[in-house]
C-alpha positions in Angstrom: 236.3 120.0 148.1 236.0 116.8 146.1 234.5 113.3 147.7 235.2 110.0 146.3 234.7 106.1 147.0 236.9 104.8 149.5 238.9 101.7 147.8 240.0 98.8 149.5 243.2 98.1 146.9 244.5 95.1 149.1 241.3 93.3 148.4 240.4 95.2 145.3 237.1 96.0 146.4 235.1 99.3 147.0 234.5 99.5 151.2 231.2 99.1 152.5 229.8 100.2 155.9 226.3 99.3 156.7 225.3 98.6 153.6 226.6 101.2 151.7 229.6 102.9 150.4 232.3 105.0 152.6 233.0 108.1 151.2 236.0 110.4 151.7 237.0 114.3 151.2 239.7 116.8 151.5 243.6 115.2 151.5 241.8 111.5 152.1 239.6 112.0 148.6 243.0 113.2 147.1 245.4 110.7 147.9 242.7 108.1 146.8 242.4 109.3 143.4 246.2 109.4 143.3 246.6 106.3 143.9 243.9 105.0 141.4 245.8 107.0 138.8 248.8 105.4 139.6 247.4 102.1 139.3 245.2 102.6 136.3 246.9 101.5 133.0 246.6 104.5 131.1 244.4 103.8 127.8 243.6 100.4 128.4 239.7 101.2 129.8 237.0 102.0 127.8 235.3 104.8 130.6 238.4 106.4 130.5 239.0 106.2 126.7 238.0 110.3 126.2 240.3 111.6 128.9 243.7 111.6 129.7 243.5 108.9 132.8 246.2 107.0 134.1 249.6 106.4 133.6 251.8 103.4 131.3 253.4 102.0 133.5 252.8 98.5 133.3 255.5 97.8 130.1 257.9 99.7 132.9 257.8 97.1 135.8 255.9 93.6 134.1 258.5 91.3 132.8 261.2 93.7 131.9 264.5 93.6 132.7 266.1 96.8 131.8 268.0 98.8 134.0 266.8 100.5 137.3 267.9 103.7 136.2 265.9 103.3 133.4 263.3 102.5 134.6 263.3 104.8 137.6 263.7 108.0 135.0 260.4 106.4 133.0 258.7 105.4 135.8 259.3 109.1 137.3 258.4 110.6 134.2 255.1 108.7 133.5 253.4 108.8 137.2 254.4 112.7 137.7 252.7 113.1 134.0 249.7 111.4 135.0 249.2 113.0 138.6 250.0 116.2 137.6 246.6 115.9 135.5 244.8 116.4 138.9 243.6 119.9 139.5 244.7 119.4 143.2 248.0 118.4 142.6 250.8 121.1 142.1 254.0 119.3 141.8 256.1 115.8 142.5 258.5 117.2 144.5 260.2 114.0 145.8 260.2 110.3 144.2 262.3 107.6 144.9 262.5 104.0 143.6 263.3 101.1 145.9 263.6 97.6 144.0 264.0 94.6 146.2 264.1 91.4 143.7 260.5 91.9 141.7 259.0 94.4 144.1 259.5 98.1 143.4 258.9 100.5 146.0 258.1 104.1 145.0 258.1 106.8 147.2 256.4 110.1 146.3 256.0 113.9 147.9 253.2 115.4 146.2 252.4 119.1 146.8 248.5 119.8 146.8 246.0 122.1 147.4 246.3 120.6 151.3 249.1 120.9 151.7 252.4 118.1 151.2 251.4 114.4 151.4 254.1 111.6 150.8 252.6 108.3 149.3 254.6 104.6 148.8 253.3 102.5 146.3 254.8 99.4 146.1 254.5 97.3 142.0 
């Protein structure tokens, strides 16, 4: 069972009790590092520039204007990619794309070595 650092992405900061770091493990650790995948721009950091970390979807949903469905298929395609690189993850089985104006909402089902966990993101 992995641990991780907890991360605060509202405020974009790692979270701190007492002085130190919060840690988490088990389903918590897992959907943390989803998330960070999700939200790291795949090749664009120089830590991650030997491994296959992170997913391209920033040219998907940052000042484009093409087509939901489009989008929804590359966005789809790119994020399963990307998490599917994580040992605990087995499958996507469910994603869904809500766009309201600029915001998209994606939903995801992930299937893991816990068990099923369903995530929203929102871009």
């Amino acid at each position: 069972m992995s641990k991780t650092l907890l991360f605060d992405f509202g405020i974009g900061d790692f979270v701190i009790k007492n002085g130190n770091p919060v840690t988490v493990s088990g389903i918590e650790a897992l959907k943390m590092r989803a998330e960070k995948i999700i939200r790291t721009q795949y090749g664009r950091y120089g830590i991650y520039r030997d491994r296959e970390y992170g997913a391209n979807i920033r040219d998907l949903v940052v000042g484009r204007s093409m087509g939901i469905g489009f989008t929804a298929s590359e966005l789809e395609r790119e994020i399963s990619a990307a998490l599917l690189r994580d040992e605990e993850i087995n499958a996507v089985n469910s994603f869904k794309i809500n766009q309201s104006g600029t915001v998209l909402e994606v939903s995801i089902t992930l299937s893991t070595a816990y068990g099923d966990v369903s995530e929203v993101y929102t871009f």
